[in-house]
Biopython code that builds the backbone (N, CA, C, O; Angstrom):
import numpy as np
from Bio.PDB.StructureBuilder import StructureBuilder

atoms = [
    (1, "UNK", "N", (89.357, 28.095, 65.827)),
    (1, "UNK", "CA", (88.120, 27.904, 65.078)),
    (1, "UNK", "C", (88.420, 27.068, 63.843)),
    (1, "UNK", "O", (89.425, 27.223, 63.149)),
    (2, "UNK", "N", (87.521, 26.225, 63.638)),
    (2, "UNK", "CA", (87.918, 25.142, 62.077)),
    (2, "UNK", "C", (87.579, 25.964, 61.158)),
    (2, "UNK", "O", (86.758, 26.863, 61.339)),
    (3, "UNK", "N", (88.278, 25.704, 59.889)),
    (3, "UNK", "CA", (88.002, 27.014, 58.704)),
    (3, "UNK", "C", (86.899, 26.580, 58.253)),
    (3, "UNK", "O", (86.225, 27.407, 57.638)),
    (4, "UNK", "N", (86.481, 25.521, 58.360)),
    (4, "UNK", "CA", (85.250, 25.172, 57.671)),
    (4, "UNK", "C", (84.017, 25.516, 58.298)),
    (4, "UNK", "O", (82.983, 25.024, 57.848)),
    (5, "UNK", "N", (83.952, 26.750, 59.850)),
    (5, "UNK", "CA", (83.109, 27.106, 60.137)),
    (5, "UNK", "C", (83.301, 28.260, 60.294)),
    (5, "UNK", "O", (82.922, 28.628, 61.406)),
    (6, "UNK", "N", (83.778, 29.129, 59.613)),
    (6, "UNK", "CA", (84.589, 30.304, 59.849)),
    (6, "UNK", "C", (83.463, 31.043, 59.991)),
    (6, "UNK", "O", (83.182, 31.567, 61.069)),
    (7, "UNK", "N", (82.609, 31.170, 58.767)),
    (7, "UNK", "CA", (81.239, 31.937, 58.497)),
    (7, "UNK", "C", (79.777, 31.208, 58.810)),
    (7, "UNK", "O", (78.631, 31.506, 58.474)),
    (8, "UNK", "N", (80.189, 30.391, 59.407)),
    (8, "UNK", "CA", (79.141, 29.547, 60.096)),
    (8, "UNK", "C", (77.542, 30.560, 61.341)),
    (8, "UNK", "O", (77.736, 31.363, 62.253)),
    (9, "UNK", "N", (76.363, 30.105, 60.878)),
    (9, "UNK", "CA", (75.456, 30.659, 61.610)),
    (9, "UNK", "C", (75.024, 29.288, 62.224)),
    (9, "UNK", "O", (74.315, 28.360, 61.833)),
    (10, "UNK", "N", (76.020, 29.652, 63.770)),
    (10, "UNK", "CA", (75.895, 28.954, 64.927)),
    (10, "UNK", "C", (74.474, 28.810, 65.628)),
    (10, "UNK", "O", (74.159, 29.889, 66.129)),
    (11, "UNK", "N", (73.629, 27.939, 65.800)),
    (11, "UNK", "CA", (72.765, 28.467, 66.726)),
    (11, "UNK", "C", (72.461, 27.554, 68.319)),
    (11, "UNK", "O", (73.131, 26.565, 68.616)),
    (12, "UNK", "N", (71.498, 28.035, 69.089)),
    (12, "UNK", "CA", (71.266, 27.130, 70.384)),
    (12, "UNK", "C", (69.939, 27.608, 70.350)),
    (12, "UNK", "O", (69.433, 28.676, 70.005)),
    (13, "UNK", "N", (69.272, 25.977, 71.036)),
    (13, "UNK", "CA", (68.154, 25.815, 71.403)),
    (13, "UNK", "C", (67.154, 27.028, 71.976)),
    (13, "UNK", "O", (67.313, 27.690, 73.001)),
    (14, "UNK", "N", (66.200, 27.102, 71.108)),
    (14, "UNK", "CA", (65.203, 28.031, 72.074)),
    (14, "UNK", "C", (64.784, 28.400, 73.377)),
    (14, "UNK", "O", (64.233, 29.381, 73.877)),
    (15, "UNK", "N", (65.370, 26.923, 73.909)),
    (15, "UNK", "CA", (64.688, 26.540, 75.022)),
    (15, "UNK", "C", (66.128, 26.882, 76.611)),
    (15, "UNK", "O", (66.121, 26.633, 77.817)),
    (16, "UNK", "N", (67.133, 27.545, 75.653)),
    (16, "UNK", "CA", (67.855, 27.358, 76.431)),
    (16, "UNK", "C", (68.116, 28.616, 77.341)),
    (16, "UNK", "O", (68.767, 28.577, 78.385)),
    (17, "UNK", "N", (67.375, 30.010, 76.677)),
    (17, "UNK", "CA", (67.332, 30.872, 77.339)),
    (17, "UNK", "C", (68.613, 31.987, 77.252)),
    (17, "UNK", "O", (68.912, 32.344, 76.113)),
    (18, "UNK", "N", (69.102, 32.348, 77.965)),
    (18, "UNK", "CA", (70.449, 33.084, 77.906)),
    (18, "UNK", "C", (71.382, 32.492, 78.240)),
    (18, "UNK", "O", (72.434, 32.819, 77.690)),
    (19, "UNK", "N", (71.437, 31.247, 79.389)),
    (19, "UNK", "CA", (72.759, 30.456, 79.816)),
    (19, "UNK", "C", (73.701, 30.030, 78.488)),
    (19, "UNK", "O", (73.340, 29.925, 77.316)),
    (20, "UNK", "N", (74.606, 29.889, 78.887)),
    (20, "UNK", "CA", (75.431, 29.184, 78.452)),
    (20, "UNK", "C", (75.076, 27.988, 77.845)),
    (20, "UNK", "O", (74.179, 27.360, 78.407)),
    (21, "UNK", "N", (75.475, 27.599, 77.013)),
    (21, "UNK", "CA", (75.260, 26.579, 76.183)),
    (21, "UNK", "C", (76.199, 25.569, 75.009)),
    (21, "UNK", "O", (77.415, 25.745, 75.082)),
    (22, "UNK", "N", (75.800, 24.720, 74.136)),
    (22, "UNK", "CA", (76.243, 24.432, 73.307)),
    (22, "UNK", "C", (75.700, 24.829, 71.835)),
    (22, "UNK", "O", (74.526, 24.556, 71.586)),
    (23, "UNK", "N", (76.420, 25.399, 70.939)),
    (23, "UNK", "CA", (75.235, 25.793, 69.452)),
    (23, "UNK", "C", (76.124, 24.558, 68.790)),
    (23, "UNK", "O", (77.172, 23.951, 69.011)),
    (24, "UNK", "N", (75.233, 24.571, 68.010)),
    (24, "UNK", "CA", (75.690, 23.783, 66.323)),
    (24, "UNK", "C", (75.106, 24.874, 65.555)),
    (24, "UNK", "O", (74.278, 25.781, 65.648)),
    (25, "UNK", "N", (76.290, 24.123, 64.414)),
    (25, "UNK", "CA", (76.015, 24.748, 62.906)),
    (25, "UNK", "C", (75.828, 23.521, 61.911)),
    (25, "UNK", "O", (76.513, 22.524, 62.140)),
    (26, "UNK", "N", (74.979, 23.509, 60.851)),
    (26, "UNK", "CA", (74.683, 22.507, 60.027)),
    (26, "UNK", "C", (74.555, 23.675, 58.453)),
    (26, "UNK", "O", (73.617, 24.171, 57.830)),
    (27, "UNK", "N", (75.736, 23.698, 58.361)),
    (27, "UNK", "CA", (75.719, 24.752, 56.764)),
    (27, "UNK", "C", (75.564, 23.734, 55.103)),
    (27, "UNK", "O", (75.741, 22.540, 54.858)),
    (28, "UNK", "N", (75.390, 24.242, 54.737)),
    (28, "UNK", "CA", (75.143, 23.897, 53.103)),
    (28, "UNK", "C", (76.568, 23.671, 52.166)),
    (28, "UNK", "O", (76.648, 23.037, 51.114)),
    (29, "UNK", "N", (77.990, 24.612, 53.111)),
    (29, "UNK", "CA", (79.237, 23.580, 52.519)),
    (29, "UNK", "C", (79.990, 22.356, 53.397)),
    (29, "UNK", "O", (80.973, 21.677, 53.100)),
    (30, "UNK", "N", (79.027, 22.342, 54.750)),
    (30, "UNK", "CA", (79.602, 21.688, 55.333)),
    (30, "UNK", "C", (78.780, 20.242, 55.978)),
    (30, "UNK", "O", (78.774, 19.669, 57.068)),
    (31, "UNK", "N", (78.104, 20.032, 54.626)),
    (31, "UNK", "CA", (76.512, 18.996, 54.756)),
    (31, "UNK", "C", (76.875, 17.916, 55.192)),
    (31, "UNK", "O", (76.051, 17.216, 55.783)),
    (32, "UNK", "N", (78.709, 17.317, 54.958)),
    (32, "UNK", "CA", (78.684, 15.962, 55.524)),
    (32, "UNK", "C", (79.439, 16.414, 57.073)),
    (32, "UNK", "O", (80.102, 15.501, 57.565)),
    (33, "UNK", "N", (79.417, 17.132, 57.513)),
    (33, "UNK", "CA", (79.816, 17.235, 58.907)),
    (33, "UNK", "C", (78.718, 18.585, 60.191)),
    (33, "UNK", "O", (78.293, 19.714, 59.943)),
    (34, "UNK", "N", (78.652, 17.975, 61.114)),
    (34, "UNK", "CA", (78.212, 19.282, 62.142)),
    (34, "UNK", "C", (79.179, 19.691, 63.040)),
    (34, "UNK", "O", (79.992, 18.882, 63.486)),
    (35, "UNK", "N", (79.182, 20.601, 63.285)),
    (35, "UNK", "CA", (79.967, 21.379, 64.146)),
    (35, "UNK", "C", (79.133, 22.394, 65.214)),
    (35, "UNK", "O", (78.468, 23.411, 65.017)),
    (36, "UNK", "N", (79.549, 21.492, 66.675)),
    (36, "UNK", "CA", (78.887, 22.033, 67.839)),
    (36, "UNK", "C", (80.559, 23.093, 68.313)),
    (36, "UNK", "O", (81.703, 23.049, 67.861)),
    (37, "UNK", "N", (79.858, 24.001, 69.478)),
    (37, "UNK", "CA", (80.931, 24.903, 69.822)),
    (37, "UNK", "C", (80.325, 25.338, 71.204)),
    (37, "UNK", "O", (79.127, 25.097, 71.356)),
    (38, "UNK", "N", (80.892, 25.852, 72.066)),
    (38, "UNK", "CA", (80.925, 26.481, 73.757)),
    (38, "UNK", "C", (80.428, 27.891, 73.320)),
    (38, "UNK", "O", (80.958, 28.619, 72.482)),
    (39, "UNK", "N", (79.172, 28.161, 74.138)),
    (39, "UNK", "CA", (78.505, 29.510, 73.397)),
    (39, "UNK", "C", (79.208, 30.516, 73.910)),
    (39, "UNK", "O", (79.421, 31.532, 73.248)),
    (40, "UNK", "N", (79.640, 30.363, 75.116)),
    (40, "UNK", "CA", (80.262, 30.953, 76.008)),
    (40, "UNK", "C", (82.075, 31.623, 75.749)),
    (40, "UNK", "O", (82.654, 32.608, 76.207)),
    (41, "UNK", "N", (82.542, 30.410, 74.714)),
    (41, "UNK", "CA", (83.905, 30.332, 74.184)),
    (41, "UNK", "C", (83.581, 30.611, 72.695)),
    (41, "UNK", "O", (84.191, 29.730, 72.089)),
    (42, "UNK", "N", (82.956, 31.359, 71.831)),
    (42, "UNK", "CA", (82.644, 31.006, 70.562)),
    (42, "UNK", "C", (83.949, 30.648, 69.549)),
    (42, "UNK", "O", (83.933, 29.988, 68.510)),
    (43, "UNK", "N", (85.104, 31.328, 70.229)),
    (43, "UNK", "CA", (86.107, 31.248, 69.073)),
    (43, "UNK", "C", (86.984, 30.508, 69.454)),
    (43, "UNK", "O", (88.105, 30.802, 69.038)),
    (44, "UNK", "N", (86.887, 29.371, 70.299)),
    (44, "UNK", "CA", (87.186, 28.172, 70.826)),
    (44, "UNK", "C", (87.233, 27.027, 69.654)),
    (44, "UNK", "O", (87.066, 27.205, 68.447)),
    (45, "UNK", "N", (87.426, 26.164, 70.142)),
    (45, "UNK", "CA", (87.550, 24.983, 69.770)),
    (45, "UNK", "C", (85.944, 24.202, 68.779)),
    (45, "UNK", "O", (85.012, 23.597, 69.308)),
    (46, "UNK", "N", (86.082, 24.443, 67.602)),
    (46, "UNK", "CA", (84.416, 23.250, 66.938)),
    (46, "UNK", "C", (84.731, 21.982, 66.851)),
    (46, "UNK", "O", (85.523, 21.475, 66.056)),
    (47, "UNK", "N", (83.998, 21.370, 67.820)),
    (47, "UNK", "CA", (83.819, 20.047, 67.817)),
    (47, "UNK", "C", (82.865, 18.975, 66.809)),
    (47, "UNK", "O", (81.686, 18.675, 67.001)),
    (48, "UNK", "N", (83.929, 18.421, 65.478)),
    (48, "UNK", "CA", (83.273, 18.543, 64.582)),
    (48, "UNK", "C", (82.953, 16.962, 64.564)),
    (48, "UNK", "O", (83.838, 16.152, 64.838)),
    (49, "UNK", "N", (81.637, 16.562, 64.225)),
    (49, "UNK", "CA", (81.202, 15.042, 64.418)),
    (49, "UNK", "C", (80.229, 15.069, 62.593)),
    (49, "UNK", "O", (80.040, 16.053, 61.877)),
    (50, "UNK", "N", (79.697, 13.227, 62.282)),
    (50, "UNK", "CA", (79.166, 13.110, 61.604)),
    (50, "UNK", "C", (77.733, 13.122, 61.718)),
    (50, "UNK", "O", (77.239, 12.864, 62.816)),
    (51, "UNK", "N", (76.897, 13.423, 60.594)),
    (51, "UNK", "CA", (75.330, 13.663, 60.662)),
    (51, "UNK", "C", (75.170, 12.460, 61.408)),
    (51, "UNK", "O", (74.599, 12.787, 62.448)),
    (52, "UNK", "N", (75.365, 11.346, 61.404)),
    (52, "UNK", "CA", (74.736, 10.278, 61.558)),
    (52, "UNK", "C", (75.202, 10.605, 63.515)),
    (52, "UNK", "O", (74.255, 10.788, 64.281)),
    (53, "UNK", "N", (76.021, 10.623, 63.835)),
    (53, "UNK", "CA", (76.663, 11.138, 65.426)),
    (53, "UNK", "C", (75.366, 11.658, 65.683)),
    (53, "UNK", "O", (74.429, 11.069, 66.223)),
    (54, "UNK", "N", (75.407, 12.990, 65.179)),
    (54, "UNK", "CA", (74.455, 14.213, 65.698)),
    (54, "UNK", "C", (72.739, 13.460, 65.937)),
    (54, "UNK", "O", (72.084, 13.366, 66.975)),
    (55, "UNK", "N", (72.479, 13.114, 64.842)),
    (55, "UNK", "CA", (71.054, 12.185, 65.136)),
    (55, "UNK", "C", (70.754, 11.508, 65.979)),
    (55, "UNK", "O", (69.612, 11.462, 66.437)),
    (56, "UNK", "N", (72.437, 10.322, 66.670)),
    (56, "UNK", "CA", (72.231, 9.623, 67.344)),
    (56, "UNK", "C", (72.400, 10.419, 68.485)),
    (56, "UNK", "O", (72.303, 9.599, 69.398)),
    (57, "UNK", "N", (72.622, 11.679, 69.062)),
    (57, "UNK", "CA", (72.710, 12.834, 70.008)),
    (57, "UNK", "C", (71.624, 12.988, 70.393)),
    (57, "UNK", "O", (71.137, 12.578, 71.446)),
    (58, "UNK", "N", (70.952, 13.838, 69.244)),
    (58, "UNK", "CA", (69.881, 14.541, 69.656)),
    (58, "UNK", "C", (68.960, 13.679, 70.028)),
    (58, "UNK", "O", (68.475, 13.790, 71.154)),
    (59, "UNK", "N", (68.451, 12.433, 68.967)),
    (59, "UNK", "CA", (67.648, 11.277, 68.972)),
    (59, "UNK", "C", (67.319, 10.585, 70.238)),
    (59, "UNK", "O", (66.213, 10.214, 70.630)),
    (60, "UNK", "N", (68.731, 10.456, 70.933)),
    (60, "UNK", "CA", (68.600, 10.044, 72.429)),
    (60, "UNK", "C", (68.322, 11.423, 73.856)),
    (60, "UNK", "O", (67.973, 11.251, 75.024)),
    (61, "UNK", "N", (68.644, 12.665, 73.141)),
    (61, "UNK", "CA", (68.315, 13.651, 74.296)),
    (61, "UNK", "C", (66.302, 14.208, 74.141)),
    (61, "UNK", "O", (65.771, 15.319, 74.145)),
    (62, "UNK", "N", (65.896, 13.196, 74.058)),
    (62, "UNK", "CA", (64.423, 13.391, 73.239)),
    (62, "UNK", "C", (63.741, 12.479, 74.800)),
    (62, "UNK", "O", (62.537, 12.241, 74.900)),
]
sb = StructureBuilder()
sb.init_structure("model")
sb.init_model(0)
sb.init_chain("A")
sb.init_seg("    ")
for serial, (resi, resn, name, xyz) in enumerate(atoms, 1):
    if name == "N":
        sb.init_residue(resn, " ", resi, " ")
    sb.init_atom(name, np.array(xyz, "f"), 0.0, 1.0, " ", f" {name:<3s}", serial, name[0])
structure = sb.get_structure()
């Protein structure tokens, strides 16, 4: 787990139901980075990218 999400409130899409998934966290000490994670693996590996990444993510899964 990256320390910089140690206390992180992970979340996933509403829409995703109970499966398995991917969450992100977007915290208030960690404003210039997001960190997605395996919902399934939580104490796995955070895959940590820039705001501007994440926009261009979500922006295109629209």
């Amino acid at each position: 787990m990256n320390p910089l999400f140690k206390d992180a409130d992970f979340r996933k899409a509403s829409g995703s139901g109970t499966g398995d998934c991917v969450e992100v966290a977007i915290t208030e000490h960690t404003t210039d980075v997001v960190g997605l994670r395996d919902s399934k693996n939580p104490r796995s590996t955070v895959l940590v990218i820039a705001p501007g990444e994440w926009l261009a993510l979500t922006g295109g899964a629209l």
